[in-house]
C-alpha positions as CSV (number, residue, x, y, z in Angstrom):
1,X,3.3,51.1,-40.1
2,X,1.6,54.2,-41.6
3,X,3.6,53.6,-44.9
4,X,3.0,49.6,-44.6
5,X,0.0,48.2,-46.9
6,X,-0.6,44.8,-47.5
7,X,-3.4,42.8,-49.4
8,X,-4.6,39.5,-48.1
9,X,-6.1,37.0,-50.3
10,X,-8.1,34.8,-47.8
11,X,-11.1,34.3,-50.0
12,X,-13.5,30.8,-49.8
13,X,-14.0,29.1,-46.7
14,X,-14.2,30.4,-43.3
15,X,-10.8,28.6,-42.1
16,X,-9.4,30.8,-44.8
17,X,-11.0,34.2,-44.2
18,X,-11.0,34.2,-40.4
19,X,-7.4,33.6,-39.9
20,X,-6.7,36.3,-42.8
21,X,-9.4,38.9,-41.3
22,X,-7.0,38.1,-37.8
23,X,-4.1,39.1,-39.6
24,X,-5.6,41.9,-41.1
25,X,-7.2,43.2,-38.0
26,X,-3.6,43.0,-36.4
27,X,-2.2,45.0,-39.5
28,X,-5.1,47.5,-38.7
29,X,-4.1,47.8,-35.4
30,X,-0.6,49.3,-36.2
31,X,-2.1,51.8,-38.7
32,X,-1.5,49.8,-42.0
33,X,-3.2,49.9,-45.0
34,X,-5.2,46.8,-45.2
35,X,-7.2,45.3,-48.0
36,X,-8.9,41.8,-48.2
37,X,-9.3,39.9,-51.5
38,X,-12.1,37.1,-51.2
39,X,-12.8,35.1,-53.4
40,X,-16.0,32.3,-53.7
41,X,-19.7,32.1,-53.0
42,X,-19.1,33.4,-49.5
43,X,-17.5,36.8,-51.1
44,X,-20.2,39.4,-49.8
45,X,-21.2,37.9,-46.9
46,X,-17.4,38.0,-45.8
47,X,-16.9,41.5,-46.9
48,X,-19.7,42.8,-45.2
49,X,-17.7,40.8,-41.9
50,X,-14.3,43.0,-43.0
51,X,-16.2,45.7,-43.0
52,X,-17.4,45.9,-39.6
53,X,-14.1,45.8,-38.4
54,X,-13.2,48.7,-40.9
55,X,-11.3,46.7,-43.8
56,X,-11.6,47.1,-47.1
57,X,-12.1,43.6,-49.2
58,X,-12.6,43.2,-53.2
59,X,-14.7,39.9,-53.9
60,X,-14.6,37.7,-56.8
61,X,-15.5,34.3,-58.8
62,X,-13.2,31.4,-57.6
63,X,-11.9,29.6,-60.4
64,X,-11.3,25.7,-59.7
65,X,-9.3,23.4,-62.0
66,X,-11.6,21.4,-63.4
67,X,-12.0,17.3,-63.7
68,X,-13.2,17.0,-66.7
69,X,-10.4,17.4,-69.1
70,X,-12.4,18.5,-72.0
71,X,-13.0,22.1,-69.9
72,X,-9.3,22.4,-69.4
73,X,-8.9,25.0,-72.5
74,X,-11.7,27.0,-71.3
75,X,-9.8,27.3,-68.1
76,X,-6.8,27.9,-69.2
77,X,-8.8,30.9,-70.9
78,X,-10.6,31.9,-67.4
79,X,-7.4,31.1,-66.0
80,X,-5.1,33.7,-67.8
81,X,-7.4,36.2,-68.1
82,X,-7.9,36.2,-64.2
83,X,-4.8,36.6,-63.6
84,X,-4.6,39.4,-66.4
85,X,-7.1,41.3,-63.7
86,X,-4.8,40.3,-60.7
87,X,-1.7,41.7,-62.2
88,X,-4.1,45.2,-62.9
89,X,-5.5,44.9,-59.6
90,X,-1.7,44.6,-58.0
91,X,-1.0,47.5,-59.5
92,X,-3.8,49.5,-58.8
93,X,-3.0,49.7,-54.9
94,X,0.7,48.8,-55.1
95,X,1.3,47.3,-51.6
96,X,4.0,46.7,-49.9
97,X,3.3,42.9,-49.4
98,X,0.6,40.2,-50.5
99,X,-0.1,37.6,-48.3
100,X,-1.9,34.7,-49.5
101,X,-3.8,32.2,-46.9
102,X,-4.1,29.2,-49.1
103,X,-6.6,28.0,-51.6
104,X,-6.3,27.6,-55.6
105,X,-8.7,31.2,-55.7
106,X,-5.8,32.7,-54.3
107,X,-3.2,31.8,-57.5
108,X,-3.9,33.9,-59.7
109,X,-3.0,36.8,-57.4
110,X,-0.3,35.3,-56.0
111,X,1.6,35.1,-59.5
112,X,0.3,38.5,-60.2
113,X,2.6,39.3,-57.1
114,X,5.5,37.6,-58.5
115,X,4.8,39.4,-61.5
116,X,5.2,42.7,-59.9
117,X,8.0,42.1,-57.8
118,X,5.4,42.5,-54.5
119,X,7.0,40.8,-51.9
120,X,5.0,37.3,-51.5
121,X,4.0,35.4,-48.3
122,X,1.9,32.5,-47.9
123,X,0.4,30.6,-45.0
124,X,-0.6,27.7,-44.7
125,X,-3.2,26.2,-42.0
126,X,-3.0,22.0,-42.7
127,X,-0.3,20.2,-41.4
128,X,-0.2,19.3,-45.3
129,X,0.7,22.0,-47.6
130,X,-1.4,21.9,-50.0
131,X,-1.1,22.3,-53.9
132,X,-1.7,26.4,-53.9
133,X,0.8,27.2,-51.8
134,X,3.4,24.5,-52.8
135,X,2.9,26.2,-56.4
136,X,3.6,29.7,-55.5
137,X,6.3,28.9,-52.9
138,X,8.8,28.7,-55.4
139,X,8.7,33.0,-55.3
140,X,7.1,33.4,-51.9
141,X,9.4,35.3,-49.4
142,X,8.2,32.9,-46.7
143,X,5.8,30.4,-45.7
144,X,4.1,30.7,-42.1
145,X,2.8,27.0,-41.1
146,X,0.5,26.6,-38.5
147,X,1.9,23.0,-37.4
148,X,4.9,20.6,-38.4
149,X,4.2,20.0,-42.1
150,X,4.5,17.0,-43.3
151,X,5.6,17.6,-47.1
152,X,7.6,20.7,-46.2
153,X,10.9,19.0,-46.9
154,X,11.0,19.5,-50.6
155,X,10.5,23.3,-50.5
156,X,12.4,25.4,-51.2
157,X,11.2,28.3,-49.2
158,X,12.1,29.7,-46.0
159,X,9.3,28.1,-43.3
160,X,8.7,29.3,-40.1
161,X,6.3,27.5,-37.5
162,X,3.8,30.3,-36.0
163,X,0.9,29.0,-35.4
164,X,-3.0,29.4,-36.7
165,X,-4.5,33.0,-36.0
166,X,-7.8,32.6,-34.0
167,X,-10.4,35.3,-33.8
168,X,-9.7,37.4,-31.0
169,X,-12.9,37.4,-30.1
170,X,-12.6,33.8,-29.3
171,X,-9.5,34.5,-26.8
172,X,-10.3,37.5,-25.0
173,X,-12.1,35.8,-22.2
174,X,-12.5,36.5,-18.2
175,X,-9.8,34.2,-17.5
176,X,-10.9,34.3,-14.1
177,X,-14.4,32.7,-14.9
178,X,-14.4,28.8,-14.4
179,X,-15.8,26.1,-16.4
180,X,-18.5,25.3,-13.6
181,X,-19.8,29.0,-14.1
182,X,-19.7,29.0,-17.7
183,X,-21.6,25.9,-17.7
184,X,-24.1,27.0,-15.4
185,X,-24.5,30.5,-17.4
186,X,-25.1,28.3,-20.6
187,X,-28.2,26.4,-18.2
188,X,-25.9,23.0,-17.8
189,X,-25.5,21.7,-14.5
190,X,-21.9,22.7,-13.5
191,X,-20.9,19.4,-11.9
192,X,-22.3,17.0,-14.5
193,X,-19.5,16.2,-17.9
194,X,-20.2,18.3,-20.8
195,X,-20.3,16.9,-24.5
196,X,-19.8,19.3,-27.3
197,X,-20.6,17.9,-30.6
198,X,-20.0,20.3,-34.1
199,X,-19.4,19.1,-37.9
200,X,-19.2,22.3,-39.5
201,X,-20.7,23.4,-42.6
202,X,-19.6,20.8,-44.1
203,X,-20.2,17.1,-43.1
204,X,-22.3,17.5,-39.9
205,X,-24.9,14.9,-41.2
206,X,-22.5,12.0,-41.4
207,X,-22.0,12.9,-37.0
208,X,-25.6,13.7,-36.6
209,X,-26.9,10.5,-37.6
210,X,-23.9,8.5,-36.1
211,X,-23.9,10.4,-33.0
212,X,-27.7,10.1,-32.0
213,X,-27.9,5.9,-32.5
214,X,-25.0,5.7,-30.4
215,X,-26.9,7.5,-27.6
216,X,-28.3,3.9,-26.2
217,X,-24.9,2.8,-26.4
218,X,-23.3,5.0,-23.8
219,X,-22.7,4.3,-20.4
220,X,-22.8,7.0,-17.7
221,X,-24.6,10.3,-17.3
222,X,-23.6,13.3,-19.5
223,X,-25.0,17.2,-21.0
224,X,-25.2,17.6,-24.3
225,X,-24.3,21.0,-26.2
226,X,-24.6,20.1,-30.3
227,X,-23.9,22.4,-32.8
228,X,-26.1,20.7,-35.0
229,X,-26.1,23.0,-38.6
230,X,-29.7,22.5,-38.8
231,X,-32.4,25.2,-38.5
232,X,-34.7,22.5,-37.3
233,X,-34.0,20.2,-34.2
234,X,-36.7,18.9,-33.0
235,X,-35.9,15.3,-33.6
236,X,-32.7,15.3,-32.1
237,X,-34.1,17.0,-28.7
238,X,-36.6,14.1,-28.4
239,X,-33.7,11.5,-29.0
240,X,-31.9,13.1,-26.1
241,X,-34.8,13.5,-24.2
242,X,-35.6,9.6,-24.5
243,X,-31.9,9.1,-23.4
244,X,-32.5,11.4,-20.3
245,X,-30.4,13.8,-21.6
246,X,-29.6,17.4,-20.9
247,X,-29.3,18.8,-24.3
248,X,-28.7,22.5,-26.2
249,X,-29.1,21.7,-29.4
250,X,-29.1,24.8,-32.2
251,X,-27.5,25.0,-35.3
252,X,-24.6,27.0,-34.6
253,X,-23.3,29.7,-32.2
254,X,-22.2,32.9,-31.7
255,X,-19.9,32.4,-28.6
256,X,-17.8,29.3,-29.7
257,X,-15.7,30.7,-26.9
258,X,-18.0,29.5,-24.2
259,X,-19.1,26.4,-25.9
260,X,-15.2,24.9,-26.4
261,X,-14.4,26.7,-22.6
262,X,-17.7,24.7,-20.7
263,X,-17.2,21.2,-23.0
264,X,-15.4,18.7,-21.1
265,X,-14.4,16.5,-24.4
266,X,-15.4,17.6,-27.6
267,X,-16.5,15.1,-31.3
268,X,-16.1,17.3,-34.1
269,X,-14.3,17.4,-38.1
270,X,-10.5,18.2,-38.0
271,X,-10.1,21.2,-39.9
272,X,-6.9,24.0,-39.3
273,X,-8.9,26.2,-37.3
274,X,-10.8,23.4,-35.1
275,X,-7.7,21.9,-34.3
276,X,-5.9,25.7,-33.2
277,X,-9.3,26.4,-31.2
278,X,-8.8,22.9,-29.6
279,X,-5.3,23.6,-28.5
280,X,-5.8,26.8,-27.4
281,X,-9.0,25.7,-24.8
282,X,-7.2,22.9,-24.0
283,X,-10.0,20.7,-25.3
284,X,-9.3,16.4,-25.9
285,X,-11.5,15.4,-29.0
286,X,-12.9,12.6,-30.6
287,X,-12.1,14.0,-34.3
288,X,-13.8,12.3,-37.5
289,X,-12.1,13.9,-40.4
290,X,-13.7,14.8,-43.4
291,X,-13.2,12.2,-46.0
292,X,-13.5,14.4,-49.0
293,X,-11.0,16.9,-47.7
294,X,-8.4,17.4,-50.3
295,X,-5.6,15.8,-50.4
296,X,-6.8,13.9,-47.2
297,X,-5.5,17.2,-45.2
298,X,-7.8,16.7,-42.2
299,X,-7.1,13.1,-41.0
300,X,-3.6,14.3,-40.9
301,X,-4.6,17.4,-39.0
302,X,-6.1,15.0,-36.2
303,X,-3.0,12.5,-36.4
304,X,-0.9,15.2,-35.4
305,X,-3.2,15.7,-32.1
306,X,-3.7,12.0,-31.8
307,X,0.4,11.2,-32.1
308,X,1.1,13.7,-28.9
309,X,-1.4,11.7,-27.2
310,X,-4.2,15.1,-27.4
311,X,-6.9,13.3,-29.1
312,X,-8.9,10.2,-30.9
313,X,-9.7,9.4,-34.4
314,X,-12.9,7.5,-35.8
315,X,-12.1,7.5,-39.7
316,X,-15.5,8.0,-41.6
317,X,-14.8,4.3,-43.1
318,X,-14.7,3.2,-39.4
319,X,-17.5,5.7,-38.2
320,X,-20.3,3.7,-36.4
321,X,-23.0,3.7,-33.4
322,X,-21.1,1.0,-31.5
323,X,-17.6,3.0,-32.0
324,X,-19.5,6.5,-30.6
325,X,-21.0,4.6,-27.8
326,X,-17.4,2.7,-26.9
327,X,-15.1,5.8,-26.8
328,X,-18.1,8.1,-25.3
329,X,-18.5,5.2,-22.3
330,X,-14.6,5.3,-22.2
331,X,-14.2,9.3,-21.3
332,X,-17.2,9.0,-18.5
333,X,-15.6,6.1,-17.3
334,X,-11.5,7.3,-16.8
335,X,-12.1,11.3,-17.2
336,X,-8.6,11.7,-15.9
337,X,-7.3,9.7,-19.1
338,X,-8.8,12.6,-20.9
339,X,-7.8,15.5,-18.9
340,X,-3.9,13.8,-19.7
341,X,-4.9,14.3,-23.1
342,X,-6.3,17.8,-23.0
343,X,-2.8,19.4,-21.4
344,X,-1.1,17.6,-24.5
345,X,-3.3,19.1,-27.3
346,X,-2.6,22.1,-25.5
347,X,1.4,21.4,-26.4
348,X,0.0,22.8,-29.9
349,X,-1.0,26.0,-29.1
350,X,1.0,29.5,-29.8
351,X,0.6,33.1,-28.8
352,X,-0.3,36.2,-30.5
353,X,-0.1,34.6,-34.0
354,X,-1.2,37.6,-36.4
355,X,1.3,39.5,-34.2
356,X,4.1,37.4,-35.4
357,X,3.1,37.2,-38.6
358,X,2.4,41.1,-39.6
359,X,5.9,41.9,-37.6
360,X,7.8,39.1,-40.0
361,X,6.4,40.4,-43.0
362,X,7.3,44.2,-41.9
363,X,10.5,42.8,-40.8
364,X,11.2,40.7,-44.2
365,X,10.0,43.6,-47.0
């Protein structure tokens, strides 16, 4: 792939720019020329991430549509003129592809392909399209989907089911290590049922506060590991505490690997990358999607694990300490009911996903 470039606009959040960076890493690997275009308040921090692996990435402003309609000529403005600078920036390194990961930042660059005749490619994480990459699939080459989509029937575009990339630093493991060591290595006790709990960066407070009133509600003898997003925890270890709870509570971690590889069942949000990690661990959750998520994308993300029988959902509308403390009691009471459910989320999991990708792309340019 010495003659093979490609730029990869996976710009805003992290369950954009990790599944892009995987991609990119894998085009790395085989000697491409990789670039990363990021684009959002996250831009330098996530360079300074491509960079340790030795990619390139070009950061900008992301531009959103705007609600208000009295800004919509100013965007229009902002609009054009970014993707003036797309079209420039295109032909500035002339690759031989442009992959876009989703997200309305990643637009402008995608037309700026079209523009050029670059050979487009899109992914998609959601199990619903969303509106970027049902725009720009009118000229894409391809669309790579993660899951079944649900609105994919209208497209035009050629669709091809590959899965989510993951990090590989999240599936190169000791496959020989078992959960009871893992759990011990982490200071649970190995024998005991292990809870993970995570929102993410966004939406953790709504589980936080749920989660710990439902703690007098559950019945039967856990370990807590919560992924809290707070700096300061203090309250939530005396809550366990009271409860007579062993409990690891920080506000995030550095080996997810180990946390989603010791938990027994897992409560968390239902974004793309959540959902792949899930899968791939083999891991039954409890998901409460994020209401706000556009266009609704991650209650259908968790319906898709809840349909093959892999998971639960507690809707944010539903969301209580009584409902926590019901389904919590439910899983110590009939673990096998759950361990059914964990080898069927694992019916969603695929192999070597930027491998597929970057050798389709090659393969289709």
């Amino acid at each position: 792939m010495k003659d093979f470039s490609i730029i990869i606009s996976c710009g805003g959040t992290g369950g954009h720019f990790y599944p892009g960076l995987s991609i990119g890493r894998e085009f790395k690997k085989q000697d491409a020329k990789v670039r990363l275009f990021v684009a959002g308040k996250h831009g330098e921090s996530q360079k300074k991430v491509a960079a340790t692996h030795e990619i390139e990435a070009d950061t900008a402003k992301a531009i959103q549509f705007p609600t208000n309609k009295l800004l919509l000529p100013w965007f229009a403005i902002v609009f054009t003129w970014t993707c003036v600078k797309s079209f420039f920036y295109i032909m500035k390194y002339r690759p031989s592809a442009v992959l876009v990961m989703g997200s309305f930042a990643s637009v402008p660059l995608g037309l700026a392909a079209v523009s050029t005749r670059t050979p487009l490619f899109l992914h998609e994480g959601n199990t619903v399209i969303g509106k970027a990459n049902r725009l720009l699939s009118k000229w894409a080459k391809k669309l790579f989907l993660s899951f079944p989509a649900l609105n994919d029937k209208q497209l035009k575009v050629k669709t091809d089911i590959v899965g989510m990339p993951i990090r590989p630093e999240l599936v190169n493991y000791d496959a020989e290590e078992s959960k009871e060591t893992i759990k011990k290595c982490l200071g649970f006790d190995e024998n005991l049922p292990l809870l993970l709990v995570f929102g993410g960066s966004q939406g953790a407070q709504r589980i936080n506060e749920n989660f710990y009133k439902s703690l007098p509600e559950i019945k039967g003898n856990f370990q807590l590991y919560h992924l809290s997003g707070k700096e300061e925890n203090t309250e939530f270890e005396e809550l366990a505490k009271t409860r007579g709870i062993k409990a690891k509570i920080q506000k995030s971690t550095e080996n997810m690997s180990d946390a989603l590889r010791a938990a027994d069942l897992v409560i968390c949000r239902a974004g793309a990358s959540s959902l792949a990690e899930l899968a791939w661990f083999k891991k039954p959750a409890l998901f409460i999607p994020l209401k706000i998520a556009a266009e609704n994308h991650q209650y259908h993300n968790a319906k898709l694990a809840e349909d093959i029988g892999g998971g639960m959902i507690l809707t944010e509308n539903d969301i209580s300490p009584d409902k926590i403390g019901e389904i919590v009691s439910a899983w110590l009471c009939d673990p096998a009911a759950w361990l059914i459910k964990s080898k069927k989320i694992g019916e969603l999991a695929k192999n070597d996903v930027a491998e597929t990708v970057a050798k389709s792309i090659v393969e289709s340019c």
